[in-house]
C-alpha positions as CSV (number, residue, x, y, z in Angstrom):
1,X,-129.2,233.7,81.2
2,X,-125.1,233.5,81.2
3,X,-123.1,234.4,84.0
4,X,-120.1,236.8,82.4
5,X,-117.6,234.0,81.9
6,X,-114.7,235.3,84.4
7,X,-114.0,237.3,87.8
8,X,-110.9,238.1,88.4
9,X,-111.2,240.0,91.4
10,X,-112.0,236.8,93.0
11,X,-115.3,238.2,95.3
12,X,-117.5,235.3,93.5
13,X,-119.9,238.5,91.6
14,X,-122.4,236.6,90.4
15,X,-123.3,239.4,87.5
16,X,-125.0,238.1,85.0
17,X,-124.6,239.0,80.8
18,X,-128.1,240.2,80.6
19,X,-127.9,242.2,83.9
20,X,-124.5,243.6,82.0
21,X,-126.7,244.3,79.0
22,X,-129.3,245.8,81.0
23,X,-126.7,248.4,83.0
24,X,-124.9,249.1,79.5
25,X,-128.5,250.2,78.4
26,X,-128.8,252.6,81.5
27,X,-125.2,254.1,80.9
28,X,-126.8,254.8,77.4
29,X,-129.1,256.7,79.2
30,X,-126.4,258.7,81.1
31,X,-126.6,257.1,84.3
32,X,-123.6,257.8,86.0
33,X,-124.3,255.8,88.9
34,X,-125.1,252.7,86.4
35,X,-121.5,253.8,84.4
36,X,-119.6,253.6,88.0
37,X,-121.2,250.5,88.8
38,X,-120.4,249.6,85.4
39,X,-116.6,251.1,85.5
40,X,-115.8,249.0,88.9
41,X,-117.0,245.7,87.3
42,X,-114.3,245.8,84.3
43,X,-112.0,247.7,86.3
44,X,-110.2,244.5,87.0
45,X,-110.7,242.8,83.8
46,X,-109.3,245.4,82.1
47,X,-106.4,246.2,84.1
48,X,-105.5,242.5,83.7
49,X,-106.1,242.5,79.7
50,X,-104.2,246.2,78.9
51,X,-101.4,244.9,81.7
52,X,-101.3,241.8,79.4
53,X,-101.4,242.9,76.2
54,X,-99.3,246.0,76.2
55,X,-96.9,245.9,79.1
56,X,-97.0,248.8,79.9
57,X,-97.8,249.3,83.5
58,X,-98.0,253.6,83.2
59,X,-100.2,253.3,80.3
60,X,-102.9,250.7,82.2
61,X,-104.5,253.5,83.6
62,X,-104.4,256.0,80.8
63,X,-105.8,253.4,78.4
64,X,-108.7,252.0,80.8
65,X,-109.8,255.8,81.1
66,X,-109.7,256.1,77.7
67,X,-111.5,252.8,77.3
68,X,-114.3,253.7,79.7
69,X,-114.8,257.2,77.7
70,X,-115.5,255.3,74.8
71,X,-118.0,253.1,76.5
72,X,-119.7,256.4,77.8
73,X,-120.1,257.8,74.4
74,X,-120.6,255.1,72.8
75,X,-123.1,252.9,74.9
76,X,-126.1,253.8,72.8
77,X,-124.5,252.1,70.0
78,X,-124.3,248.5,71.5
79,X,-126.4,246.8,69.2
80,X,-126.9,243.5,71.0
81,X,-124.8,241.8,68.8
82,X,-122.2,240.2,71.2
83,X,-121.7,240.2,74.9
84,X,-121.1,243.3,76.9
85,X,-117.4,242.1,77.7
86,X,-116.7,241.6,74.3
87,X,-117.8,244.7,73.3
88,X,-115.7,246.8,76.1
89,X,-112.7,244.4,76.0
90,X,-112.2,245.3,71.6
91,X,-113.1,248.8,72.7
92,X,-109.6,247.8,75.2
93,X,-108.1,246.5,72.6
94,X,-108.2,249.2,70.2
95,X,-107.0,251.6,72.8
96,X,-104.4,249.4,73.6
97,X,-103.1,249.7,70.0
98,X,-103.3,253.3,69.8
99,X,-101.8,253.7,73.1
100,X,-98.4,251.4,71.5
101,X,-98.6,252.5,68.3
102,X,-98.3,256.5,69.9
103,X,-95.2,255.5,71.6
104,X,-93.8,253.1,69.0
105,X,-94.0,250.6,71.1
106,X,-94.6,247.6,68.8
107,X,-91.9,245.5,68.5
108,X,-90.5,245.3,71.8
109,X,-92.5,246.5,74.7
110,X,-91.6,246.3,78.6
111,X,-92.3,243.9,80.7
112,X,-94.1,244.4,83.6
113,X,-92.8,243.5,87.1
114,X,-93.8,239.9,88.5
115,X,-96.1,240.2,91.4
116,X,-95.6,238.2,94.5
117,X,-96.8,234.6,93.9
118,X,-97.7,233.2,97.5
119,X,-96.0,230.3,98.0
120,X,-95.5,227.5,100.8
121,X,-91.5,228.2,101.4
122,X,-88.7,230.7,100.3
123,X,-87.7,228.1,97.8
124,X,-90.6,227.9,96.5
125,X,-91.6,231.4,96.4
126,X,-88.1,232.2,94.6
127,X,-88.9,229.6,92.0
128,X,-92.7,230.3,91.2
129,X,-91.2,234.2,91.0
130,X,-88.1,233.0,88.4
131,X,-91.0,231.2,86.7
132,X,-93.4,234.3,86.2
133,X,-90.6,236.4,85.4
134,X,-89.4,233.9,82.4
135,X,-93.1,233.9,81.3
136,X,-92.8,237.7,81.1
137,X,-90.2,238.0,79.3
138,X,-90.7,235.2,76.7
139,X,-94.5,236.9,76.4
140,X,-92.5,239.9,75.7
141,X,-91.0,238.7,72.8
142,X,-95.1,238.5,71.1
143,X,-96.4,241.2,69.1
144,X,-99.4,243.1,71.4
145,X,-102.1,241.0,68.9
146,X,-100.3,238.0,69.9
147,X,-100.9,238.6,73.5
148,X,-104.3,239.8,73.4
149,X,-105.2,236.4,71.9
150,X,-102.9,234.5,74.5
151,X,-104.9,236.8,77.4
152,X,-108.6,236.4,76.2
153,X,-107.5,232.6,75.4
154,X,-106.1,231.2,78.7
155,X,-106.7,234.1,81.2
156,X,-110.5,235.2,79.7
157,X,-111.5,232.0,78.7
158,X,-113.0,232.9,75.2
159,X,-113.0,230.9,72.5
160,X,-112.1,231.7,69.1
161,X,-115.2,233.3,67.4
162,X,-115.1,236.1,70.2
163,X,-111.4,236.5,70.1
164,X,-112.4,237.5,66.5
165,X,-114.9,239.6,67.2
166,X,-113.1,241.6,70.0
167,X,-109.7,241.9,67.5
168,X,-111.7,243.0,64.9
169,X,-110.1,240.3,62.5
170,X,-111.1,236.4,60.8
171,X,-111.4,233.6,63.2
172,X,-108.8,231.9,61.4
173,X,-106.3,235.0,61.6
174,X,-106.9,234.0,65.8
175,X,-105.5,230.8,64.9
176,X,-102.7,231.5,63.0
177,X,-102.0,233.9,65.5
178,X,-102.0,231.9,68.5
179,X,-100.2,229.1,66.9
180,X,-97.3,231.5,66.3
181,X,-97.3,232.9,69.8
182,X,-97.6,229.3,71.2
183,X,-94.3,228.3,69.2
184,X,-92.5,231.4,69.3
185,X,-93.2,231.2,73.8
186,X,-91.9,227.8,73.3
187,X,-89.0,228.9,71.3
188,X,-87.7,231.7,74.2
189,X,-89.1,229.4,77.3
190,X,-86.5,226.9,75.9
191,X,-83.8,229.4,75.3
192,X,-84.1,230.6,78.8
193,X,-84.1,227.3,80.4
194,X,-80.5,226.6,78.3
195,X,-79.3,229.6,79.6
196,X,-80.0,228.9,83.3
């Protein structure tokens, strides 16, 4: 079948989506070794998409927990209909939401801080880190469903069906929603340049 279609911790897993299926299927069963080996194959993933989509680096954790109890309740009711990752990254999602909406976060959430981006020189290093820290701020300025579609677009690699079907909403409200974010990044990626 499929490989999943990303691995962001970089160790090359080569997991497949029916072996994903099949491990969901045991976590059903109450496995908890299945659920940890489950639970430290999203860990990343998720960190990356609840970093991304709230900005909110003290609620990553709270939110994945959250995320992963919902997959251990809820595992018998994967119905086959989607991917595995698609069903645990909207199960994210929706967390994430809650999470914001809890603190009334909505409208204009922190930014988390840039990591270190390896670079040949200090030069460099000082521009690639001005760069990332632009970028933050100007996807800042998105609303979280914004985000989550800019994430699962360029850093997930879905396409626009799944966005859909992780986000809970029309395929064409992905569009209009990623053609906002795009102009409104280009909007404050301009303004910041100006300023500089």
């Amino acid at each position: 079948m499929r490989r999943s279609r990303v691995d962001p911790t970089g160790r090359g897993d080569d997991v497949r989506a029916d072996d994903e299926a099949a491990l969901l299927g045991r976590v059903a069963a109450e496995s908890r070794d299945a659920f940890e080996k489950l639970y430290r194959l999203y860990i990343p993933r998720l960190q990356r998409f609840v970093r991304g989509v709230t900005k909110q680096p003290a609620l990553t954790d709270e939110i994945i927990d959250d995320t992963m109890m919902v997959v251990w309740r809820k595992a018998y009711t994967f119905n086959h209909a989607s991917k595995v990752s698609t069903w645990i990254l909207a199960i994210a999602y929706r967390q994430s939401l809650k999470a914001l909406k809890r603190l009334g976060q909505w409208e204009n959430p922190e930014t988390y801080e840039a990591t270190d981006i390896a670079a040949p020189g200090p030069d460099d290093t000082l521009q690639q880190q001005e760069l990332r820290q632009h970028l933050d701020a100007a996807l800042g300025t998105l609303s979280p469903e914004q985000r989550a579609v800019m994430e699962l677009t360029y850093y997930f690699g879905y396409a626009c069906r799944e966005i859909a079907e992780i986000m809970g909403c029309p395929v064409d409200t992905v569009k209009t929603r990623m053609f906002y974010a795009r102009r409104k990044l280009k909007l404050s990626l301009a303004s910041q340049r100006e300023a500089i």
